[in-house]
Phi, psi and omega in degrees: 000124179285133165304152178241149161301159177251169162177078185318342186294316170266017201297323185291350176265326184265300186252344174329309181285001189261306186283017159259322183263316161306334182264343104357292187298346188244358181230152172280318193247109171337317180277354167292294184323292186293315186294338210268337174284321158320314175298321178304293170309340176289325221268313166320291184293000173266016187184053152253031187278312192271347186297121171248027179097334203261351160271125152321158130028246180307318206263335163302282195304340165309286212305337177281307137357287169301341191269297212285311198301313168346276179332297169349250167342329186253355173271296177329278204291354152321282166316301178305323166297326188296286189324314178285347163314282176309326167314303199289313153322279184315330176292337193283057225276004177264009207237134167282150161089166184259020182313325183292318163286355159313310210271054140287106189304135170255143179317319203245038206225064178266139151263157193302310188290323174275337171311315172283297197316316186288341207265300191278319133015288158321294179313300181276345173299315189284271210303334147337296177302319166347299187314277214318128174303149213306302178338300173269358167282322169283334124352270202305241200012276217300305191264324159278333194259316206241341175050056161308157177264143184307320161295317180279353155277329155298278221313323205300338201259002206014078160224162193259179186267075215167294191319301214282338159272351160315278224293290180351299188295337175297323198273304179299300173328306198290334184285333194292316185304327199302270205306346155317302206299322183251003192233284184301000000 
């Protein structure tokens, strides 16, 4: 098996647009899209050092991409937990100090044991979808996973919204089964 090279000069003529689009289907706002490839080539060239050959390319820089898309999402949902926190503090008008927020689970404060439950969580999720017809699997992913909006999951899909709640509601049935048989 041939090693492959590495060669940052050409990534933007070869790859932005496949990792612009892959990243488009996972982020909602174009310009998100656009910080997070950037953020990839950047991430890339500080660690290319590690690159070993054994991946193409394109598969390197994806895999950094999914790490970036992450990041995304756990900075989102990060924020949004602090934030309801603080609603909730504040409706509160007897108690002093910024103490409600502190007690915001922190990410990194996992036991080895919720880290495996969460790892096969993952795991049984994927091979569910796995299950699914291509259809309602990009369904369920666009409106459950990506928290797509219903029109815009019509227009990408030219099905009408009757169509989109039909496959959904199918899709969801099938993952609660799945994941009854395999996860509980």
């Amino acid at each position: 098996m041939a090693e492959h090279t590495i060669n940052p000069n050409n990534w933007i003529k070869l790859y932005s647009d496949y990792l612009f689009n892959y990243t488009i289907t996972r982020v909602s706002e174009r310009e998100i899209a656009q910080d997070l490839v950037q953020e990839t080539f950047l991430a890339g060239l500080k660690s290319m050092a590690n690159f070993k050959g054994e991946a193409s390319e394109r598969t390197w820089l994806i895999a950094i991409l999914k790490r970036k898309i992450i990041d995304h999402y756990r900075k989102i949902n990060s924020n949004k937990g602090k934030a309801e926190v603080r609603m909730a503090y504040n409706s509160d008008a007897e108690t002093e100090g910024d103490w409600l927020e502190e007690r915001v689970a922190d990410p990194f404060d996992k036991t080895a044991e919720d880290t495996i439950e969460n790892t096969e969580l993952g795991v049984a999720i994927h091979n569910c979808l796995g299950k699914l017809p291509e259809k309602q699997a990009k369904v369920f992913k666009m409106k459950t996973l990506l928290n797509y909006e219903t029109e815009a999951i019509c227009n990408e899909l030219d099905i009408t919204a009757s169509n989109l709640w039909v496959i959904i509601h199918r899709a969801r049935t099938a993952m609660a089964s799945c994941m009854e048989e395999n996860w509980f």
